[in-house]
C-alpha positions, 0 to 999 in steps of 0.5 A: 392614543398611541399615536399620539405620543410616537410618532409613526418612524419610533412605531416602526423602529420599536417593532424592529427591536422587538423582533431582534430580540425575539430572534435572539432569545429564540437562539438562545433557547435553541443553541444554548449561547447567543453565538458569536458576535456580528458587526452591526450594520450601517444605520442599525443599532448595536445587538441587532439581529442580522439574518442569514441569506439562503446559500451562505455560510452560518456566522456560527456552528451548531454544537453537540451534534451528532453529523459531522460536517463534511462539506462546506454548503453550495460545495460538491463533497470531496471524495475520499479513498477508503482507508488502507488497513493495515495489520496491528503492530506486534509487539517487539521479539527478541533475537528478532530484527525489527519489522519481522514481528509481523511474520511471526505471527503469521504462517501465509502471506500474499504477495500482489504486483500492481498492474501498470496499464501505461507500462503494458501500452507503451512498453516502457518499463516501470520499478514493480510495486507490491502489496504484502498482506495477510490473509484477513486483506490486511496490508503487511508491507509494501515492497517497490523497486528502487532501479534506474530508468536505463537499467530497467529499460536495457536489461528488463526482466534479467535487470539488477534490481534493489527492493525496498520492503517498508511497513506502515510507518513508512520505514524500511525494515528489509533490502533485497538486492540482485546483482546483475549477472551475465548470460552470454556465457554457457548457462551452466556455469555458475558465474551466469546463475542468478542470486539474490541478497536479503538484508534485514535491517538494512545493511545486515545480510541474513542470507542470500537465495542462490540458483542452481542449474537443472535441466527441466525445472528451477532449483535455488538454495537458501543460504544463511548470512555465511553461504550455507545451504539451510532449505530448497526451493523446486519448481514445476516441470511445466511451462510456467504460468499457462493456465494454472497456477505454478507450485514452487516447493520449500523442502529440506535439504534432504527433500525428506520434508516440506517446509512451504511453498511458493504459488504463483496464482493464475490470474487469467488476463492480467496473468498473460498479457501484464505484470500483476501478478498474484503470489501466495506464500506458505510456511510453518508458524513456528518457522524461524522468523529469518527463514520465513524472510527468506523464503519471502525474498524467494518469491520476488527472484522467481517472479523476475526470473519467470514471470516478469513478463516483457511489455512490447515495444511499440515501432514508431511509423 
């Protein structure tokens, strides 16, 4: 009898060590490895099998798996943002400024303002934010306002200003710098006309977009680095903004030839009541990379000049 040779605790710690081991071969068989070492418990021998209890994390992890582990378990999982995509780097042009190789390669542009919805309820006004991109949604550039709180809030939309255009490595590949100018005087003469600087890389001017006084209409001149009339920029005749979207034309300087233009979408609400607004930008592929920038920084003195809109400010009871 096997009674008779073990007693009943050897029966019980037999059964208990054949059942470790079926466990671990089990495991074997399934994972391809026994899995990392587990420290024995008190009172149980070394290489018993330890389960695990429902709801706590694995001693191991199972591999040459084809689902990725994305939270931990009893966890909620974490939300991620969708990834920002932006347009592959081109290659490296030469006689071009470095960061303008995106341009080169396209012929259209959209240029969106972020809207600020604490800017249009409090009034306080914001540095501006845009996204550049292309035509296949892909991000291009991102362009932010780098202006102190006092000049923002005091000057608003006639406020100097300093925009930094960076791409997607975070560097910055261009300036745009609006000095500020004074209205208080007759607003024909040309020390109260607006002007705007390009610089690209920074701290190298490639030209300048300079405002003409014209009784019925916008009219600005792009200059090159020495001042020198290269194109012109003539807007529409209308009220700017009310209701339909407002045409900007790039021509010679003859007006003999369109080169682009500049479009100011209607975007309906956001259009009228807060600052998002939603450019589109035009011009030839073949267009000299430089030009192309300046008719980029174009959009940005048009936006302030005629569509940055002033949030109302709220009266305190």
């Amino acid at each position: 009898m096997i009674s008779s040779f073990y007693s009943l605790s050897q029966l019980n710690f037999l059964a208990l060590h054949l059942d470790a081991r079926k466990h671990l071969l089990l495991n074997v068989t399934l994972h391809g490895s026994a899995g990392p070492a587990v420290t024995p418990s008190a009172g149980l021998s070394v290489g018993y099998y330890v389960p695990q209890q429902p709801g706590t994390t694995p001693l191991y992890q199972p591999t040459g798996g084809t689902h990725a582990i994305q939270y931990q378990p009893g966890k909620y999982p974490v939300t991620q943002h969708a990834p920002v995509m932006w347009m592959p780097g081109p290659a490296p042009i030469p006689n071009c400024p470095p960061g303008l190789e995106y341009l080169a390669q396209l012929d259209n542009i959209h240029v969106l303002q972020h809207f600020e919805p604490l800017e249009w309820m409090t009034g306080y006004e914001t540095n501006n934010r845009y996204d550049i991109k292309n035509n296949a949604d892909q991000m291009v550039y991102i362009v932010t306002e780098d202006t102190d709180d006092f000049t923002r809030n005091a000057y608003r939309n006639l406020r100097p200003f300093v925009l930094r255009v960076t791409d997607c490595l975070g560097r910055e590949i261009m300036t745009m710098q609006r000095p500020f100018r004074c209205t208080c005087c007759c607003f024909c003469c040309p020390c109260a006309r607006q002007e705007l600087e390009v610089q690209c890389p920074p701290g190298v001017t490639i030209g300048f977009v300079a405002e003409h006084w014209n009784l019925c209409r916008a009219t600005y001149s792009i200059q090159n680095q020495k001042k020198e009339n290269v194109m012109r920029v003539r807007g529409p005749c209308t009220t700017y903004g009310c209701g339909s979207d407002s045409v900007f034309e790039v021509n010679s300087l003859d007006g003999g030839s369109d080169i682009g233009s500049i479009i100011r979408k209607w975007n309906g609400f956001l259009s009228t009541m807060g600052n998002a607004d939603h450019f589109e930008i035009h011009f030839p592929m073949d267009l000299d990379v430089k030009m192309k920038a300046m008719i980029f920084g174009s959009c940005f003195l048009i936006d302030f000049m005629y569509f940055e809109s002033t949030p109302p400010r709220r009266s305190s009871l």
